[in-house]
C-alpha positions in Angstrom: -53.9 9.8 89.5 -56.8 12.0 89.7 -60.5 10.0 89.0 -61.8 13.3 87.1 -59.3 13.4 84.7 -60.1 9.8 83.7 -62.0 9.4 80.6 -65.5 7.4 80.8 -63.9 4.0 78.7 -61.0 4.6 81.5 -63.0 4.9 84.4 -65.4 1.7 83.0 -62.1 0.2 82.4 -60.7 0.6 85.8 -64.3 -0.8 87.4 -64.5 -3.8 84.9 -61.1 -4.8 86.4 -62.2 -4.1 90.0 -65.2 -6.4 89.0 -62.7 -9.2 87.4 -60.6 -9.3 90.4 -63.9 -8.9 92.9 -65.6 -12.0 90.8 -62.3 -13.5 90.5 -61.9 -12.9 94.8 -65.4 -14.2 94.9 -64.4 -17.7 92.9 -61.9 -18.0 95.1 -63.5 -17.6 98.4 -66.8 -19.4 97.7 -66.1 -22.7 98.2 -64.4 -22.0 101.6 -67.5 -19.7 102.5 -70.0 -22.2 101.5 -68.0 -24.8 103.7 -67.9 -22.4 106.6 -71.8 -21.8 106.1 -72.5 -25.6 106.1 -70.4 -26.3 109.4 -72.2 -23.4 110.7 -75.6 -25.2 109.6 -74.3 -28.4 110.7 -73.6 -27.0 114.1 -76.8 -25.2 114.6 -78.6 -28.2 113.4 -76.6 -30.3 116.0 -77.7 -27.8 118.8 -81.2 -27.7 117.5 -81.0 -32.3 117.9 -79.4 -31.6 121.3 -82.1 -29.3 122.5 -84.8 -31.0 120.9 -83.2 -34.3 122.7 -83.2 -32.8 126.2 -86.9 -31.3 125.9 -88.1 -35.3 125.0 -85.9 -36.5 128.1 -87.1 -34.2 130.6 -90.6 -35.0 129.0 -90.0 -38.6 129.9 -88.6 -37.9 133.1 -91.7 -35.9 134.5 -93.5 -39.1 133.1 -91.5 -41.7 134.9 -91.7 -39.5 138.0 -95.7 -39.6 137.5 -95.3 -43.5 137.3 -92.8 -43.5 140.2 -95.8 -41.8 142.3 -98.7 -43.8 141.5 -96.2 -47.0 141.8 -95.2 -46.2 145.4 -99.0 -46.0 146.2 -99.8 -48.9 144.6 -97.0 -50.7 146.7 -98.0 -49.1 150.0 -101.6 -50.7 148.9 -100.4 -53.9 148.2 -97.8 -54.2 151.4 -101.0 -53.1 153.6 -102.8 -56.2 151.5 -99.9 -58.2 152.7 -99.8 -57.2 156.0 -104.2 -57.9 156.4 -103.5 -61.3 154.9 -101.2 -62.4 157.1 -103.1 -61.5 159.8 -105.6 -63.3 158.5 -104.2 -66.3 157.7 -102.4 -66.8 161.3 -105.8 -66.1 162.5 -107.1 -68.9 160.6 -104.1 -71.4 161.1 -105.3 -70.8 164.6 -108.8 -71.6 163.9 -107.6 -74.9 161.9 -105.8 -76.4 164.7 -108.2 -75.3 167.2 -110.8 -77.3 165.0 -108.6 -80.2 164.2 -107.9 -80.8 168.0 -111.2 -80.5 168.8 -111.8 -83.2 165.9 -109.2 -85.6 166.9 -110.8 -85.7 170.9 -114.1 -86.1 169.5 -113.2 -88.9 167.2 -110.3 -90.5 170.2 -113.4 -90.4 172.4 -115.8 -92.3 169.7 -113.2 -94.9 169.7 -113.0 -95.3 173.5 -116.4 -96.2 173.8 -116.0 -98.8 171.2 -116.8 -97.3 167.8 -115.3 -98.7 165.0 -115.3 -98.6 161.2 -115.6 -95.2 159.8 -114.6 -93.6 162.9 -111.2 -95.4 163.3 -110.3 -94.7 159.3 -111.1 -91.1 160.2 -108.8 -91.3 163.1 -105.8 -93.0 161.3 -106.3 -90.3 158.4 -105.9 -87.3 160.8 -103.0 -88.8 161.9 -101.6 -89.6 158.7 -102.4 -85.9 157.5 -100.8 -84.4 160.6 -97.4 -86.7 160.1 -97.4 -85.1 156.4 -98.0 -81.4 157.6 -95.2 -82.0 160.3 -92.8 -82.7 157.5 
């Protein structure tokens, strides 16, 4: 069939047909395209959640690694604390006893030479507080 031999009402004949079956194609095919498109959206949406997702984790990572730091130097702060404090407190346990046996001689040797009264309740309430620190 030669197309210049057609008429003009054959040749808009034969592309009114072409368009039926094209638009009649088209029905066919547009829900399945319009599926395909919105998987594809879904997808891309999905990526764009997962991307969005790991930029707020590594966010709060390089946050956590921030606290991390400035909690390590508050612990290395607070173990030299520690350490200075127990120093200081064997340092004074020391000192207490030292000052507690120097009490308990002064106050024995008051009650040698015969004091009484205040001095012997003094006595008896160092011993009584040593007894309960020995236990």
């Amino acid at each position: 069939m030669d197309l210049h031999a057609l008429t003009t009402q054959e040749y808009a004949l034969q592309w009114g047909v072409m368009l039926v079956l094209f638009l009649m194609l088209l029905w066919k095919y547009v829900p399945e395209i319009r599926n395909r498109l919105n998987s594809w959206r879904k997808k891309e949406n999905a990526e764009e959640s997962v991307a969005s997702a790991t930029q707020q984790n590594t966010e709060q990572i390089k946050n956590l690694k921030k606290q991390a730091f400035t909690n390590e130097a508050r612990i290395d702060s607070l173990e030299s604390f520690i350490v200075s404090e127990k120093e200081y407190r064997t340092k004074q346990a020391a000192e207490q006893k030292l000052i507690i046996n120097a009490l308990f001689a002064i106050i024995k040797g008051l009650e040698e030479q015969g004091c009484d009264g205040p001095v012997h309740e003094a006595h008896e309430e160092i011993e009584r507080f040593l007894i309960d620190q020995a236990h």
